[in-house]
C-alpha positions in Angstrom: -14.0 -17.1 -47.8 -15.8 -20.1 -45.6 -15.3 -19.2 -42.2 -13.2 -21.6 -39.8 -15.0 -23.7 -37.5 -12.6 -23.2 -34.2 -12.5 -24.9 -30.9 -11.2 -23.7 -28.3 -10.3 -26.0 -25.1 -10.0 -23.5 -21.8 -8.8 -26.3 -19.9 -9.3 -25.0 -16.3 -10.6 -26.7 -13.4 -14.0 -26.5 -13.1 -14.6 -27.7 -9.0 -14.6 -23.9 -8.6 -13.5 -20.4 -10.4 -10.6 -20.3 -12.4 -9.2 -16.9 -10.8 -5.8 -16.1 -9.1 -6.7 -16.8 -5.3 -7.0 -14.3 -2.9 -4.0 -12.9 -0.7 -3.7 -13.3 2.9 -1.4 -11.1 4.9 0.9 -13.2 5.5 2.7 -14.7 1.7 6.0 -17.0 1.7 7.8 -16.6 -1.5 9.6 -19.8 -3.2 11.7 -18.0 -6.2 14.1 -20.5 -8.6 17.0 -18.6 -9.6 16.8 -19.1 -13.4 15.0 -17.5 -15.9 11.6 -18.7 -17.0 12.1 -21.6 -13.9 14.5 -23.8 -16.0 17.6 -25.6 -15.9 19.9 -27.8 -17.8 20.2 -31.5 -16.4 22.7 -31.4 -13.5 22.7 -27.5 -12.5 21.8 -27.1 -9.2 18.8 -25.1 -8.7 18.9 -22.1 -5.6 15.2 -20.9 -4.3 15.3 -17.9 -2.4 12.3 -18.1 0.8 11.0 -15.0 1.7 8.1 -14.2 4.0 6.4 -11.1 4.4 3.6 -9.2 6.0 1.8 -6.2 4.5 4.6 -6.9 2.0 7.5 -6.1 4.7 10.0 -8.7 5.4 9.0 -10.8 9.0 11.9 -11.4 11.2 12.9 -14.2 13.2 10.4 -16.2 11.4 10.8 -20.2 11.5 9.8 -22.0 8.4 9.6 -25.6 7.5 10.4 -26.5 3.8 10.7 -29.5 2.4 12.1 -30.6 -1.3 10.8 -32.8 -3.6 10.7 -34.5 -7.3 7.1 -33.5 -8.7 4.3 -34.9 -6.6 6.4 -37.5 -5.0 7.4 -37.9 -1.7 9.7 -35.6 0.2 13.7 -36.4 -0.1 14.5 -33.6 2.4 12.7 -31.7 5.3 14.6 -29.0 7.3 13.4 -26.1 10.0 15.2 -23.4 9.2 15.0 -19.3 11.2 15.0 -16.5 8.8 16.8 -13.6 10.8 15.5 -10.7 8.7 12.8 -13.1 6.5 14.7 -14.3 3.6 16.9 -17.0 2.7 18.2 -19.2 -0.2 18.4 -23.0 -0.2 19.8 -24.9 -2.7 18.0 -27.7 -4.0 20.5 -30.0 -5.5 19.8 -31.0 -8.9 18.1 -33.5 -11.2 19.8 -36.2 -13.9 16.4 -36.6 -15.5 13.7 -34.9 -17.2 11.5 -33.7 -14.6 10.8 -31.0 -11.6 12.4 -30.1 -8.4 9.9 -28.5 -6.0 10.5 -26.6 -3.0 7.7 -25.9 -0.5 7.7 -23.9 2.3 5.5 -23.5 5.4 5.6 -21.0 8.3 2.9 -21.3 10.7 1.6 -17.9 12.9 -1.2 -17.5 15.2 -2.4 -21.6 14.1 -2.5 -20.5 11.0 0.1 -22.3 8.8 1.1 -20.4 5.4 2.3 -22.0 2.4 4.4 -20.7 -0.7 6.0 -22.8 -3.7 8.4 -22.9 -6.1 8.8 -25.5 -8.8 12.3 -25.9 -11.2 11.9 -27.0 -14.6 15.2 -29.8 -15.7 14.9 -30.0 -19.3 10.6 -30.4 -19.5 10.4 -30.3 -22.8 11.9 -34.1 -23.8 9.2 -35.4 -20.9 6.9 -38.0 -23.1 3.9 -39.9 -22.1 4.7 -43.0 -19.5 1.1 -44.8 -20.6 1.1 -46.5 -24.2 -1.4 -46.4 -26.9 -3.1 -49.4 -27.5 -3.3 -51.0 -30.5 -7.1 -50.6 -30.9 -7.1 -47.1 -29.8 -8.9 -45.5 -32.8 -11.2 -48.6 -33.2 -12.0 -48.5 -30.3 -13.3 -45.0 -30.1 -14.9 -45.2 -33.7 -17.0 -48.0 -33.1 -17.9 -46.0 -29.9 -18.7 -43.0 -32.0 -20.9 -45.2 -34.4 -22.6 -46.4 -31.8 -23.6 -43.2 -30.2 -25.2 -41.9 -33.6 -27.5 -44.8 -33.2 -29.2 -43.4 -30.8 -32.1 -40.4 -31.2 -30.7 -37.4 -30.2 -34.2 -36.6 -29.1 -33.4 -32.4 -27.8 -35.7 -31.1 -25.4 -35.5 -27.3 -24.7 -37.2 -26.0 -21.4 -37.6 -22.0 -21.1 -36.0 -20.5 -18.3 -37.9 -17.2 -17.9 -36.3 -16.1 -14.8 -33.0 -15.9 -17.0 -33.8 -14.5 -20.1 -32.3 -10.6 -21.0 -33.7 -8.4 -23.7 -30.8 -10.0 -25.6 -30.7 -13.3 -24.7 -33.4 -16.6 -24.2 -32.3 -18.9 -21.9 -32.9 -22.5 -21.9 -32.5 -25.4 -19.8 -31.3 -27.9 -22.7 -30.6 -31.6 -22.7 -30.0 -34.5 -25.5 -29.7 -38.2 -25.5 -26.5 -39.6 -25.4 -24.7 -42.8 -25.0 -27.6 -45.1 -24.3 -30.8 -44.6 -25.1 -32.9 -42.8 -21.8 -29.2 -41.2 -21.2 -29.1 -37.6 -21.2 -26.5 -34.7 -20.9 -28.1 -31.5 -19.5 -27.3 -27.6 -20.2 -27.9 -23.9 -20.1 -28.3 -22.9 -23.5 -28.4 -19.5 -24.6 -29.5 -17.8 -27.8 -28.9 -14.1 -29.0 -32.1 -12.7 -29.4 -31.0 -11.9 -33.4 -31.6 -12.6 -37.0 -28.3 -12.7 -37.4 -26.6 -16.1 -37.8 -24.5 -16.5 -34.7 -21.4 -18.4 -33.3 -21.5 -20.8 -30.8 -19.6 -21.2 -27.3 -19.1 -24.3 -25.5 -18.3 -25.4 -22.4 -17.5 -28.6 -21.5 -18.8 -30.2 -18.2 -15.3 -30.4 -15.3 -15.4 -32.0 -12.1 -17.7 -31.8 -9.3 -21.5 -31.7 -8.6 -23.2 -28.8 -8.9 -25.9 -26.6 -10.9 -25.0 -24.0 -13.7 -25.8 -20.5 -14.7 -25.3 -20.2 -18.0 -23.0 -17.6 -19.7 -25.1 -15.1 -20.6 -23.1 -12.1 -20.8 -21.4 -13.9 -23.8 -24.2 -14.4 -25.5 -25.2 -10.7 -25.0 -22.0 -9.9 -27.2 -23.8 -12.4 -30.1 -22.4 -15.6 -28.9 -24.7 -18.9 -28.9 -23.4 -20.4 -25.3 -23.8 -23.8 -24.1 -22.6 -25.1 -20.9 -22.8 -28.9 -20.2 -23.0 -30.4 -16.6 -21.1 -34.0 -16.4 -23.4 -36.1 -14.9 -26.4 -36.6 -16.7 -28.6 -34.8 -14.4 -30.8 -31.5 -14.6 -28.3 -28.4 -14.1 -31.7 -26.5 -12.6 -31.7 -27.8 -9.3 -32.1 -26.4 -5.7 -27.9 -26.6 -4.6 -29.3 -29.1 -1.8 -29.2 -31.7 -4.5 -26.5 -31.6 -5.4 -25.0 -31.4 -2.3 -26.8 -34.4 -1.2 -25.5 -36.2 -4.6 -21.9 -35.1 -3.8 -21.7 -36.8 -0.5 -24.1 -39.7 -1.6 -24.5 -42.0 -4.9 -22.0 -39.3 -7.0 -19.5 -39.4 -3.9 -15.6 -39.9 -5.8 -17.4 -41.0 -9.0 -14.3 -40.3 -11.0 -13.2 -43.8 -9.2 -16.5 -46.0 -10.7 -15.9 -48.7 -13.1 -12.0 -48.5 -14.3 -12.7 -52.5 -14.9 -14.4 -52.5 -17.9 -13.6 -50.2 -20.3 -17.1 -49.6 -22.1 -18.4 -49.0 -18.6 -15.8 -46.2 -17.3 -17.7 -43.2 -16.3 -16.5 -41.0 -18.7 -17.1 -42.7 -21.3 -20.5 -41.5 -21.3 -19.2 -38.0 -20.3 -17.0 -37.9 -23.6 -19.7 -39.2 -26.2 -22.0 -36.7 -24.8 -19.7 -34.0 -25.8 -19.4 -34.8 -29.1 -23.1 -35.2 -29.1 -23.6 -31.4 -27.6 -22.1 -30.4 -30.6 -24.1 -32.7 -33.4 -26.5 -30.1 -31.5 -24.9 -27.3 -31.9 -24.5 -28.1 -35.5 -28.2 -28.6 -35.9 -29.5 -25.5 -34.9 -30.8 -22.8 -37.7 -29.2 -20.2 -35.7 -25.2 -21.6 -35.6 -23.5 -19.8 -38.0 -20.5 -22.8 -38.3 -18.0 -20.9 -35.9 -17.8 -23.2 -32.5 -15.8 -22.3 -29.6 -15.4 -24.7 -26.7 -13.7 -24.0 -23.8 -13.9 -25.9 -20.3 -11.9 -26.7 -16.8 -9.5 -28.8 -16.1 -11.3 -32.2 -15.8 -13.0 -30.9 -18.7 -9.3 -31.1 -20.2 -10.2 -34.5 -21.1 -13.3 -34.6 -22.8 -12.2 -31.0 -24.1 -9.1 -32.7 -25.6 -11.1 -35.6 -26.5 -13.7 -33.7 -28.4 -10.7 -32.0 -30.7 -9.2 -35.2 -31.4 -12.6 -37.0 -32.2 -14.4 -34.8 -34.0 -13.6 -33.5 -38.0 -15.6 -30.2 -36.7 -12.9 -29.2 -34.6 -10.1 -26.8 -36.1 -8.4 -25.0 -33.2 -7.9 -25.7 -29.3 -6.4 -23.7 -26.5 -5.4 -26.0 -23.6 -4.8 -25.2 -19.9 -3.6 -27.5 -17.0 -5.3 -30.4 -18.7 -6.5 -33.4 -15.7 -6.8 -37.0 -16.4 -3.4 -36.7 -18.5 -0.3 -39.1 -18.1 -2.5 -41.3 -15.2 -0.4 -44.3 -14.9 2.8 -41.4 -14.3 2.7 -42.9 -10.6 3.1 -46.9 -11.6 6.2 -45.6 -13.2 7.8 -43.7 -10.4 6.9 -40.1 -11.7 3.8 -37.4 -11.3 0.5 -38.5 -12.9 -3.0 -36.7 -13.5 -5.5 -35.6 -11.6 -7.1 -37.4 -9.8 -4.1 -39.1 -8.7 -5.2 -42.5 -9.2 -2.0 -44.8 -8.4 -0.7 -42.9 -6.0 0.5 -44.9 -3.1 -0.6 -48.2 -4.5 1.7 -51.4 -5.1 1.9 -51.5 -8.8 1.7 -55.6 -8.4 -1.6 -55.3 -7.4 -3.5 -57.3 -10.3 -6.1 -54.8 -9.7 -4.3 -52.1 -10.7 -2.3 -53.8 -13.7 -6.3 -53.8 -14.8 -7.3 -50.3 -14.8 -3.7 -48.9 -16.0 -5.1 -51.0 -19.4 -8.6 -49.4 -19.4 -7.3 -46.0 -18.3 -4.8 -45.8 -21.5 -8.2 -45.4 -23.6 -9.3 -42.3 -21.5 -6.1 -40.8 -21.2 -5.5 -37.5 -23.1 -2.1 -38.0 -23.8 -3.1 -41.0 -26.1 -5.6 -38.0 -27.3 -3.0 -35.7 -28.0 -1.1 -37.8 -29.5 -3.9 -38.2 -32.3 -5.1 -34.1 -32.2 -4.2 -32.5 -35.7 -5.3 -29.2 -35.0 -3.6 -26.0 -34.4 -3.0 -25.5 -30.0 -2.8 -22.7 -27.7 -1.4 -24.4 -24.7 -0.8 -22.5 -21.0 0.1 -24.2 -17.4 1.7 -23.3 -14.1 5.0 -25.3 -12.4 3.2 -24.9 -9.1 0.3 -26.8 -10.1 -0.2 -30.0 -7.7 -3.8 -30.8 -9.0 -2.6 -31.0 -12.7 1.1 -31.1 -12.5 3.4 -29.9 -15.0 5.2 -33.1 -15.8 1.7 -34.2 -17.0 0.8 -31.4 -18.8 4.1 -31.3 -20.6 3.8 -34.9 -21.6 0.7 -33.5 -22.8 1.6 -30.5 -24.7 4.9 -33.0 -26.2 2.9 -35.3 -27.5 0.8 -33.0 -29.7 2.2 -32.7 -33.7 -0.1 -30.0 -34.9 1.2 -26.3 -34.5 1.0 -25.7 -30.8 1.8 -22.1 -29.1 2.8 -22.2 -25.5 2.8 -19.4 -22.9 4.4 -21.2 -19.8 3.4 -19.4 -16.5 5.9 -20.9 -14.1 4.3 -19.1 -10.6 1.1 -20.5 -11.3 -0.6 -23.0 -9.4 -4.4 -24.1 -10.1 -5.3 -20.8 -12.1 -4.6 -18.5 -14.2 -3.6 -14.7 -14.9 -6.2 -12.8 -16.5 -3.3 -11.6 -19.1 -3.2 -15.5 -20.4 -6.9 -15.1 -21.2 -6.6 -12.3 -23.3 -3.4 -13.9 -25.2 -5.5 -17.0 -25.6 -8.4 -15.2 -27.0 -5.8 -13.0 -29.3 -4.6 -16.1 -30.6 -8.5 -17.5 -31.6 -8.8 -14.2 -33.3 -5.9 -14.6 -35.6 -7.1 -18.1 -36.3 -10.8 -17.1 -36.9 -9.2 -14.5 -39.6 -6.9 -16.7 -41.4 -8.1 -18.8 -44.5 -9.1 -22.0 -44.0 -7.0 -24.6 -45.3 
């Protein structure tokens, strides 16, 4: 039986680690009171506030909450004292499609604590508020041609100081888009005769240098992971530092104008590019696995939808999804591009156009493979009404593990169901 070439798409947000954050002493509790965090159109939903320390109820605590439709602005803010640290407020409902948030804030000792709960009104008929355009597919082809153009030109620099009894590790990087452009890695090569396969991970947001995952590749994994920016992922962190707050400072904003000059346009070919590498060495064994955060949601996504290669994704909390949502009185993607602008502007009329080429929902709605999905309600860096106009737009078989609670992470237990999945998929026969 040929094996089944699989990607996976961990779509996680890659400014930092993609763990459950830590606990402080002090938590506030936002609970909906229906199952799974849903409701029919025109229920009202009830969220009981509770506030703790050491896990014991506080009392005579006074909390601020406020209640809201998904990332807009607050309709209601209320003080309220919580005699023996618990109480219940009901939200109202909502005659649309959408979510009703309630967030509360109790602040001891200057420190101000925050909990959040998020109700789901029907989620599942929420659709895409940016359109397709017409040359869509052209337009990304002719992109694609382009970039093949181009020598791919690998260079492969030993990193000594990384390398196991296992493992080599390299710093790797390949021309892409342009020809002097280059996407940079840590590549990472079982020390085997064995044919091996291959793990990718796709560049997220921020500005920063990269380890490498070798403890994958101790387990017989090939393991690539791709910094965004098209600089060495080697560096001392001062660099980068000193890029972050200098030339690379909010370069997700740079050149929505022109859409063959859009940042990630470059970012997205060189993905696809990282795996015409993949696919060329002797040791790849024609299994690929590409995971990423949630930034890397969209040149994850795009990368499935793109490339024949691809056979499998698993998707969490994917960014740059839905991004005109705000123009049209709703939540959009990360990173929140229209909010609080006059959609009159001419300006902004401008880049919603170019951004509908870069938007994974217009991705999605082309993706024919099978999809793992997994996101949180509380989630106000990718919100839910983007990633469900996501995960609705997607045809192909699609399994989804909601985890309401959630905000920017994820339980270890998704992980493993995720991974469960991609072994089932690995095993079946290949169509």
């Amino acid at each position: 039986m040929k094996k089944l070439n699989i990607l996976f798409l961990f779509i996680c947000y890659s400014w930092g680690c993609i763990a459950q954050p830590m606990k402080q002493m002090i938590q506030v509790s936002v609970v909906p009171n229906s199952e799974n965090w849903l409701y029919k159109l025109g229920k009202d939903a009830v969220f009981t506030v509770t506030v703790t320390k050491d896990g014991i109820p506080m009392k005579g605590i006074k909390i601020r909450y406020e209640l809201s439709q998904d990332m807009l602005e607050p309709f209601k803010q209320k003080e309220l004292l919580l005699k023996d640290g618990i109480t219940t407020i009901n939200a109202g409902t909502l005659r649309k499609a959408g979510f009703l948030r309630c967030r509360a804030f109790v602040t001891i000792k200057g420190n101000t604590y925050e909990g959040r709960g998020t109700a789901g009104y029907e989620p599942h008929t929420l659709l895409p508020t940016t359109e397709m355009p017409a040359d869509f597919q052209l337009f990304w082809e002719q992109a694609k041609a382009g970039n093949k153009e181009i020598a791919m030109n690998p260079c492969l620099r030993l990193l000594p100081e990384k390398c196991t009894s296992k493992v080599d590790v390299y710093e790797l990087s390949v021309q892409s888009f342009q020809r002097g452009s280059r996407m940079f890695g840590i590549l990472c090569i079982p020390k085997t005769e064995k044919k091996c396969p291959a793990l990718l991970r796709l560049p997220g947001a921020g500005v920063r240098p990269y380890e490498g995952h070798i403890a994958e590749a101790e387990k017989g994994y090939i393991t690539l992971d791709i910094g965004i920016h098209g600089i060495p992922v080697t560096m001392p962190a001062s660099v980068y530092h000193n890029l972050r707050s200098g030339s690379l400072d909010k370069y997700w904003n740079f050149n929505w104008e022109d859409r063959d000059m859009v940042y990630y346009k470059r970012v997205y070919l060189g993905c696809i590019r990282m795996i015409d590498y993949i696919y060329s060495m002797q040791e790849f064994n024609g299994d690929l696995i590409v995971y990423g955060g949630s930034p890397s949601g969209g040149p994850s996504r795009i990368t499935a939808a793109l490339d024949n290669r691809v056979t499998g994704c698993v998707v969490f909390f994917p960014a740059l999804a839905d991004l005109n949502g705000y123009l049209h009185g709703r939540a959009g993607g990360w990173p929140h591009y229209f909010k609080d602008k006059h959609i009159n502007d001419p300006i902004i009329r401008k880049k919603e156009q170019v951004m509908a080429y870069y938007d994974v929902t217009n991705f999605a709605r082309i993706l024919n493979k099978p999809v793992f999905f997994s996101f949180g309600y509380n989630d106000m860096v990718c919100p839910p009404t983007t990633s469900y106009a996501v995960y609705n737009s997607i045809s192909s078989p699609k399994t989804f593990i909601p985890a309401p609670e959630t905000e920017h992470y994820n339980y270890p237990e998704l992980w493993e169901e995720a991974w469960k999945w991609g072994e089932e998929l690995l095993k079946a026969p290949k169509k």
